[in-house]
C-alpha positions as a Python dict, from the first residue, in 0.01 Angstrom:
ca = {
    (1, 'X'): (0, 0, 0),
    (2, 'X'): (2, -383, 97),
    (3, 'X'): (386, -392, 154),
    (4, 'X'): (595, -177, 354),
    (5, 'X'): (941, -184, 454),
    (6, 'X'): (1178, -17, 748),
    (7, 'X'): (1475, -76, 909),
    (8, 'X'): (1608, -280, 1262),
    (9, 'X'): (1936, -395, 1351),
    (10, 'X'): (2011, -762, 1486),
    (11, 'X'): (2300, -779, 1745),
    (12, 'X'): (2535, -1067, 1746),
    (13, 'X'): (2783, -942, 2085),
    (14, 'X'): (2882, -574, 1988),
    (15, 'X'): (2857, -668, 1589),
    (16, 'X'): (2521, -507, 1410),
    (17, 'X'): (2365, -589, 1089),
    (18, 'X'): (2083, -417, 878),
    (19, 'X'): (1776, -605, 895),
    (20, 'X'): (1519, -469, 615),
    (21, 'X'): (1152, -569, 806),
    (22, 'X'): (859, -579, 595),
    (23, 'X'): (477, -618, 668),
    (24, 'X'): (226, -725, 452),
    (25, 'X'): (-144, -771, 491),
    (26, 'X'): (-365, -939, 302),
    (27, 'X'): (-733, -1036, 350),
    (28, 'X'): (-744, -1346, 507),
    (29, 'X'): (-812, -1448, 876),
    (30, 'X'): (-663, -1189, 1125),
    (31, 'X'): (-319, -1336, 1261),
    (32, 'X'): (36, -1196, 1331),
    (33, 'X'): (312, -1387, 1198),
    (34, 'X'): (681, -1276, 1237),
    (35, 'X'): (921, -1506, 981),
    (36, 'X'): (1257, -1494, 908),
    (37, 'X'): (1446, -1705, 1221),
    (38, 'X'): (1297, -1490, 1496),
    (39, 'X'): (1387, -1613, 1866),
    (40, 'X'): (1087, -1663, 2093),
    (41, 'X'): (1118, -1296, 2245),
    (42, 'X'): (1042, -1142, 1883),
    (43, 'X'): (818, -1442, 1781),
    (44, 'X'): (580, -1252, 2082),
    (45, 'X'): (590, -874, 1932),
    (46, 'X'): (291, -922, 1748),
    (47, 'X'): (113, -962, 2082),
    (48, 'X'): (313, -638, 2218),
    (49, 'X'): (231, -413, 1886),
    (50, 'X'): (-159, -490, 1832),
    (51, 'X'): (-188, -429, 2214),
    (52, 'X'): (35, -118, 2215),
    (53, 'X'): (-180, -49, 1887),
    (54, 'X'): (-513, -39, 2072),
    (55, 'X'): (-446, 129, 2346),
    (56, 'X'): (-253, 447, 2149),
    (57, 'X'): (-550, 447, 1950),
    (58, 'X'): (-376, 353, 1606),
    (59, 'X'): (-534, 120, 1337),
    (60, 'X'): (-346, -171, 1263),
    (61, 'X'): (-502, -368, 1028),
    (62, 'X'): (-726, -595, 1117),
    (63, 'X'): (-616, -863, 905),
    (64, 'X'): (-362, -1124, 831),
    (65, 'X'): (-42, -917, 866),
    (66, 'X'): (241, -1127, 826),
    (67, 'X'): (620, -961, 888),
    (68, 'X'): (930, -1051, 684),
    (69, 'X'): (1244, -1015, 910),
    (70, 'X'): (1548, -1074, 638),
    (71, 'X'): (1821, -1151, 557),
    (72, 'X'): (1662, -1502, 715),
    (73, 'X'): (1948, -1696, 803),
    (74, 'X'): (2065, -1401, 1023),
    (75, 'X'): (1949, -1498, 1386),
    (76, 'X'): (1735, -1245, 1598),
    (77, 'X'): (1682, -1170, 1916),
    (78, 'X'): (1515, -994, 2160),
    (79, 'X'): (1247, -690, 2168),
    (80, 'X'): (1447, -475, 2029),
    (81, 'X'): (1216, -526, 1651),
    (82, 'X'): (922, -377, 1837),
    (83, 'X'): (914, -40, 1695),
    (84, 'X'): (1015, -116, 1362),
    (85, 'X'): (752, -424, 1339),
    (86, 'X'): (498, -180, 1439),
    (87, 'X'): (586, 97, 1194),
    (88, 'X'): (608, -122, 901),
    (89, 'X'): (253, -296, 987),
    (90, 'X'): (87, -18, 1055),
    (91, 'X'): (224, 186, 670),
    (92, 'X'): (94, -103, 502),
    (93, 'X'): (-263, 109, 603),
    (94, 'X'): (-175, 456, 712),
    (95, 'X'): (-86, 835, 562),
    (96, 'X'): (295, 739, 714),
    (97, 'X'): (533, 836, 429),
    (98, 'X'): (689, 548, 294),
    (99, 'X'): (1018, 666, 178),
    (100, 'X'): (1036, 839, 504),
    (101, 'X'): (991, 465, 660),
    (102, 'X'): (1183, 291, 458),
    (103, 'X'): (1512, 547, 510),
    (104, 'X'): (1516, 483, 871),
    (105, 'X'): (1628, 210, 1158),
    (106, 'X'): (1367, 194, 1420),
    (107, 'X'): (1485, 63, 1785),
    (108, 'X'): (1308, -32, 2053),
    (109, 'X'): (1077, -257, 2234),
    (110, 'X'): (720, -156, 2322),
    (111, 'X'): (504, -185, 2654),
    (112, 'X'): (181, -264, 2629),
    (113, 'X'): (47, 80, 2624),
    (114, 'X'): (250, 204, 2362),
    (115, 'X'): (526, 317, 2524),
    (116, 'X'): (928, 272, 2345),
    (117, 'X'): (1138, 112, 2669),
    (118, 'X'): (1514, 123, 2604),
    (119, 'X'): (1697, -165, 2486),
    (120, 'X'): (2097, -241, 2527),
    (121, 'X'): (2330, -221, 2247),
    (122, 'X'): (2178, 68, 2101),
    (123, 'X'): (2539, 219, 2033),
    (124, 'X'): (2623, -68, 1803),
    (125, 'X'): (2291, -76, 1654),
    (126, 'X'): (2330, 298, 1557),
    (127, 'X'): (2707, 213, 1421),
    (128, 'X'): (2565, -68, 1195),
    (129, 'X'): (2274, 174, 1072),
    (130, 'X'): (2540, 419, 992),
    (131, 'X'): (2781, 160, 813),
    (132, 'X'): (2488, 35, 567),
    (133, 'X'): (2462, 393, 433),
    (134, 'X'): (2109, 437, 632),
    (135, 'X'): (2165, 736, 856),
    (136, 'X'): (1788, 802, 1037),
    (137, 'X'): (1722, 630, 1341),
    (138, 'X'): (1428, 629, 1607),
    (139, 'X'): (1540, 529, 1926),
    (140, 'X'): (1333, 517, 2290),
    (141, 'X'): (1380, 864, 2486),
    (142, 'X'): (1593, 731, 2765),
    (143, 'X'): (1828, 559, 2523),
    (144, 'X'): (1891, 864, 2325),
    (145, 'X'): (2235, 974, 2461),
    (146, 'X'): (2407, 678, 2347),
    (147, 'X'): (2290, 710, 1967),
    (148, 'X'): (2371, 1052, 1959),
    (149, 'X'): (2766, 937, 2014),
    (150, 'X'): (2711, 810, 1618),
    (151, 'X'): (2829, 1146, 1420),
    (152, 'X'): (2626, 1170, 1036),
    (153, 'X'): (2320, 1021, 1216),
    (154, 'X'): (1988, 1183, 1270),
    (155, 'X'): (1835, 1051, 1621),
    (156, 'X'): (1472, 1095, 1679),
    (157, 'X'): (1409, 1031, 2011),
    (158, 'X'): (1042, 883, 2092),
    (159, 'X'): (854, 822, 2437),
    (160, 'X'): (575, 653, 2256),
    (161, 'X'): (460, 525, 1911),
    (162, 'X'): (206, 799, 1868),
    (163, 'X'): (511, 1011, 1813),
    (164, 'X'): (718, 804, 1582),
    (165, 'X'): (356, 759, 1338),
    (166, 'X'): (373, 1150, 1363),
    (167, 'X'): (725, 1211, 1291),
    (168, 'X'): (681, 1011, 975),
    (169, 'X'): (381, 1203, 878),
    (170, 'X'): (119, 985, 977),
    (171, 'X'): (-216, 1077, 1239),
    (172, 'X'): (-251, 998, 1597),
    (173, 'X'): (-476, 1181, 1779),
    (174, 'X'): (-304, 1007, 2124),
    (175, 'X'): (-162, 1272, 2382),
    (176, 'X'): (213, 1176, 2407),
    (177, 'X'): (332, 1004, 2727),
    (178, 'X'): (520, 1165, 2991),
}
């Protein structure tokens, strides 16, 4: 699959709204390119996913991946697209199950070695998720409390993207972090 697709929420105060990511990679030069009227915070998550990437030990492509962030002329911010730019470049490649992806908000920013930190506004984010009908979300471990307040929503709490690839049915041989 050259195209996959997931789920992220952009916040605008304590107002959410669906944003469908997508990742394609084609063979050209490798580069990371986020589009779709991302602030500089998010314009930097490629940086944060290929490192957090490596040192998991998961394969993202090493090619031109290039990440849709739409509807476009909805402004986002922050690091809070980590997760879900990560999961969506690395099904374009991977045994991840796609309509497993592509049912479910991701939240959260990544360290460098893979780790999900906690974002704010995950309570809104959850709401919105809920509202637009999609009713998985994968949230960082120590912000897990608040999405669980959303009733009809199925949290999957992560400390790491080695577990999120495995909870979608993917392969990571990476120990999970404490």
């Amino acid at each position: 699959m050259s195209v996959s697709r997931t789920w992220a929420v952009a916040l605008t105060g304590l107002r959410g709204d669906l944003v469908e990511v997508e990742a394609d990679v084609s063979s050209q030069t490798p580069e990371f390119s986020i589009i779709g009227l991302a602030d500089k915070a998010l314009g930097e998550a490629g940086r944060r996913v290929r490192n957090a990437c490596a040192n998991r030990g998961l394969d993202l492509p090493k090619r031109r991946i290039t990440v849709n962030l739409s509807p476009a002329s909805l402004p986002k911010r922050g690091s809070g697209f980590d997760v879900a730019i990560a999961v969506a470049a690395l099904a374009t490649t991977s045994s991840m199950d796609a309509a497993h992806i592509a049912g479910t908000v991701h939240i959260g920013e990544l360290g460098l070695d893979g780790r999900l930190r906690p974002v704010p506004g995950v309570l809104p984010a959850v709401v919105a998720a809920h509202r637009g009908g999609v009713t998985r979300v994968v949230v960082p471990a120590a912000n897990a409390d608040e999405a669980a307040l959303v009733d009809g929503v199925e949290v999957f709490a992560a400390t790491c993207l080695a577990e999120v690839v495995r909870w979608h049915g993917g392969v990571s041989d990476a120990p999970d972090l404490a």
